[in-house]
N, C-alpha and C positions, 0 to 999 in steps of 0.2 A: 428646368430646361430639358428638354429630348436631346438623345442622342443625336445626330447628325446620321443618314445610311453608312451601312459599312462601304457601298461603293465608292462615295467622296472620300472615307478616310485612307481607303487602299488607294484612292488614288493619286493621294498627296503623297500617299510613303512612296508610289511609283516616281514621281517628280522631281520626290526629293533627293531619291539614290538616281538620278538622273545621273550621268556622267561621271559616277564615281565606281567605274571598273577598273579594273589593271588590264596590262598590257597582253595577259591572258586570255581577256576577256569576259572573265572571273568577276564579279561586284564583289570590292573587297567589302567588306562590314566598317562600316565607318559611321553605323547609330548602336550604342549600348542600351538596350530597354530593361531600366533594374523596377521588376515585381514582388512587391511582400504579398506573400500568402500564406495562408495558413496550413498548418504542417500535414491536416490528413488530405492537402491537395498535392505534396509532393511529386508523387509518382505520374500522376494523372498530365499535372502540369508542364511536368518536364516533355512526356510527348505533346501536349498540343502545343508547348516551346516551339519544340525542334519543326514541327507541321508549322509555325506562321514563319522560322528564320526559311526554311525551305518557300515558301509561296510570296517573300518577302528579301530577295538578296540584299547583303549589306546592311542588315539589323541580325544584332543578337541581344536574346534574353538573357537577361540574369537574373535569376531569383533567391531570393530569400525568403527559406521556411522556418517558421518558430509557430508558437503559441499565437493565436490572434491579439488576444491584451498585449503579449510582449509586444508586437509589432505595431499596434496600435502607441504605445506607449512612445514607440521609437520613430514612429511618426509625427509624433507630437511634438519630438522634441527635435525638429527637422530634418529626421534620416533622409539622404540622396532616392527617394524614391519616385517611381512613377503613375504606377499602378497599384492597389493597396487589394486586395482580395482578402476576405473575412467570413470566418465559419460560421458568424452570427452577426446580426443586424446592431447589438448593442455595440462591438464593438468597433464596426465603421460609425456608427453613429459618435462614437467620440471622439473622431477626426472630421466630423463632419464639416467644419467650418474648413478644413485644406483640403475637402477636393471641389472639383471645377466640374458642373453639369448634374445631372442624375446618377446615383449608384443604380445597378440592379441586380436581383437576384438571379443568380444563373444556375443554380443545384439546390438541392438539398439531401438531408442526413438523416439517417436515425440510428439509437448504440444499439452497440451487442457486448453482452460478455464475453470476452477471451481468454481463454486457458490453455495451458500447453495440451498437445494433441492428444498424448495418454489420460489428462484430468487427472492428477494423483488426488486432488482433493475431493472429487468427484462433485464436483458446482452443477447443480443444475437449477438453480433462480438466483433472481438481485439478493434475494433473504437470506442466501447463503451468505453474500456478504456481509453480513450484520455478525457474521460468528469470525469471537477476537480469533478463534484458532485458524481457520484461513488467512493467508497470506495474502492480502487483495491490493492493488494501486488504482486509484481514480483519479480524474485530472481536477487540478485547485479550482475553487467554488468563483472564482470571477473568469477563468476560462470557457469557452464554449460549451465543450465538452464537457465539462465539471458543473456549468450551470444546467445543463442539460440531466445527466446524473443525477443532481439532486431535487430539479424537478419529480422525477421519475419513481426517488425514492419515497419521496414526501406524500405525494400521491395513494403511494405501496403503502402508506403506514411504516417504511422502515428506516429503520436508524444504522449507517451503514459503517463501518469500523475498517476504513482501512489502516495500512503501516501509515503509507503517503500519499499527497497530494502533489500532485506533476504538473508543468505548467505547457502541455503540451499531448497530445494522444502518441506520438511520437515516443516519449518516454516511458509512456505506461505499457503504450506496446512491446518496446526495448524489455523492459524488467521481466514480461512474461517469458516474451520469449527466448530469454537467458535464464529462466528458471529462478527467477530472483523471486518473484512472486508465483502466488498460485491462482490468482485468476486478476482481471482488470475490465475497465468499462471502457471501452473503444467504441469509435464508428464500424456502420458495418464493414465501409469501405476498405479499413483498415487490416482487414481478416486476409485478406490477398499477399497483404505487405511483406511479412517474417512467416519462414519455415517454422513446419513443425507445431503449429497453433491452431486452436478450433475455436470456431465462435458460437454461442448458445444463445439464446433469441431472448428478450428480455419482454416478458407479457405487458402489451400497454407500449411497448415503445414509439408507437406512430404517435402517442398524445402529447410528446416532446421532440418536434420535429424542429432540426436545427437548420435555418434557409442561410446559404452565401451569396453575399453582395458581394460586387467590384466596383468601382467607380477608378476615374485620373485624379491625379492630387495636382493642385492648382501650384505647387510648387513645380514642377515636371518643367521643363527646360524644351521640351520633345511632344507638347501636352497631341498633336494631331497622332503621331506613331504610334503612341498612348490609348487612343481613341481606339486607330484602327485594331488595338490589340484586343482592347476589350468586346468591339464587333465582332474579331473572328470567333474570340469565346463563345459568347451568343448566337454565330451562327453555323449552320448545319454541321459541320466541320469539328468544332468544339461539341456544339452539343451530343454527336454521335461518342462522339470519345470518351467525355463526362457518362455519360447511360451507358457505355461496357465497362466502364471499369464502376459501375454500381449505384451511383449518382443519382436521384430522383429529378427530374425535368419539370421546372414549371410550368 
C-alpha cells in the first residue's frame, strides 16, 4: 500500500491540534509521537524532531535510540511505539507484520574506521584489525553495523580480532573515544559525534552499503501523526538535513 501525500497527513495533524491552544495562544502539545530508531540516527533525528514539533504545534517527539535488533526486539514484544526507523532492512523486516503500509528507505550508510585522533596504534586498514595487539571494538554480528563489518571483512579475506562486540555503534564509538579501545568500526556518519577521533576510510566500503527504512507500526494509537512524521522525513526538509549531516540520499 503507498504512502498517502505528506499534504493529507499535515493536514490532519493541522485538524487535529484544532482548538487545542491555551489561553496564550500557545498550542499546548497534547500528541506525544514515541520513535525508535536507530542509534547512529541520534543526532540527526533529534534536529529534524525539533524542525516537525516547530512546523507541527502541539506534538512532541520522543525518541528512543538503541541498537536496531534491540529495538526491533522490543518491538516485538509490544513496546509503546509509533514509528520504528532501522539501520537495515533485516531488521524492520522482523517487525514487518506490526507495521501498517509500506516501509521506505530514506538514507543510507557506509563504515569507517575510527580511532582516537593521535592513532596511538597507528591503524591504517580493516587488517590492522585482525592484529590480537590492537585494541579494536565492533558492533555484534546481528546488528547492522556488525552485519555490515563482517560483510566487509569476509570479502577482505580477514579475520578480525576484536576485545568486543557492541550492540550498538553508539558504544563502539563511546570505547574509542574514551580511549578504552584503539580503534572501532563505525558509520561514517558517526565520525562528527565524539571529540577528539578520526576516521580512516575502509577500501571496498561502498560494497556493504547499509540502507534505513521507516515505516508506522500498526499498533500506533496516532497511526495519521505518524504518517505525517515519516513524510516529513522523506521530504525536502528531512532529506536536506539527513545529506549535511552525511547520509546518502536515495
Amino acid at each position: 500500500m503507498k504512502s498517502r501525500p505528506a499534504a493529507a497527513s499535515a493536514a490532519f495533524v493541522a485538524l487535529a491540534l484544532a482548538g487545542c491552544t491555551s489561553a496564550s495562544g500557545t498550542p499546548a502539545p497534547t500528541h506525544t509521537l514515541t520513535v525508535y530508531a536507530a542509534a547512529s540516527l541520534s543526532d540527526v533525528f533529534v534536529t529534524i524532531g525539533g524542525d516537525f514539533e516547530a512546523r507541527h504545534p502541539g506534538v512532541r517527539v520522543r525518541f528512543m535510540f538503541a541498537g536496531s535488533a534491540e529495538l526491533a526486539a522490543q518491538v516485538s514484544e509490544g513496546a509503546p511505539a509509533d514509528v520504528f526507523a532501522s539501520a537495515d532492512e533485516a531488521q524492520l523486516k522482523r517487525v514487518g507484520s506490526l507495521m501498517v503500509g509500506d516501509s521506505e528507505v530514506f538514507a543510507t550508510n557506509v563504515l569507517t574506521i575510527v580511532v582516537p585522533a593521535a592513532n596511538p596504534a597507528h591503524v591504517t586498514s580493516l587488517a590492522d584489525l585482525a592484529d590480537p595487539g590492537i585494541v579494536s571494538v565492533i558492533c555484534a554480528p546481528q546488528v547492522p553495523c556488525g552485519a555490515a563489518t563482517q560483510s566487509l571483512a569476509t570479502a577482505a579475506g580477514i579475520t578480525l580480532s576484536p576485545v568486543s562486540e557492541e550492540t550498538s555503534v553508539t558504544d563502539v564509538l563511546g570505547k574509542v573515544a574514551s580511549g578504552q579501545a584503539d580503534a572501532g568500526v563505525v558509520y561514517v556518519t558517526d565520525v562528527g559525534r565524539a571529540h577528539d577521533i578520526a576516521g580512516i576510510p575502509i577500501a571496498g566500503a561502498a560494497s556493504a552499503v547499509n540502507r534505513y527504512p521507516i515505516g508506522v507500526l500498526a499498533g500506533s494509537k496516532q497511526q495519521e501523526i505518524a504518517r505525517s512524521f515519516v513524510d516529513f522525513l522523506l521530504g525536502p526538509s528531512g532529506r536536506n538535513t539527513l545529506a549535511r549531516a552525511g547520509f546518502g540520499i536515495p
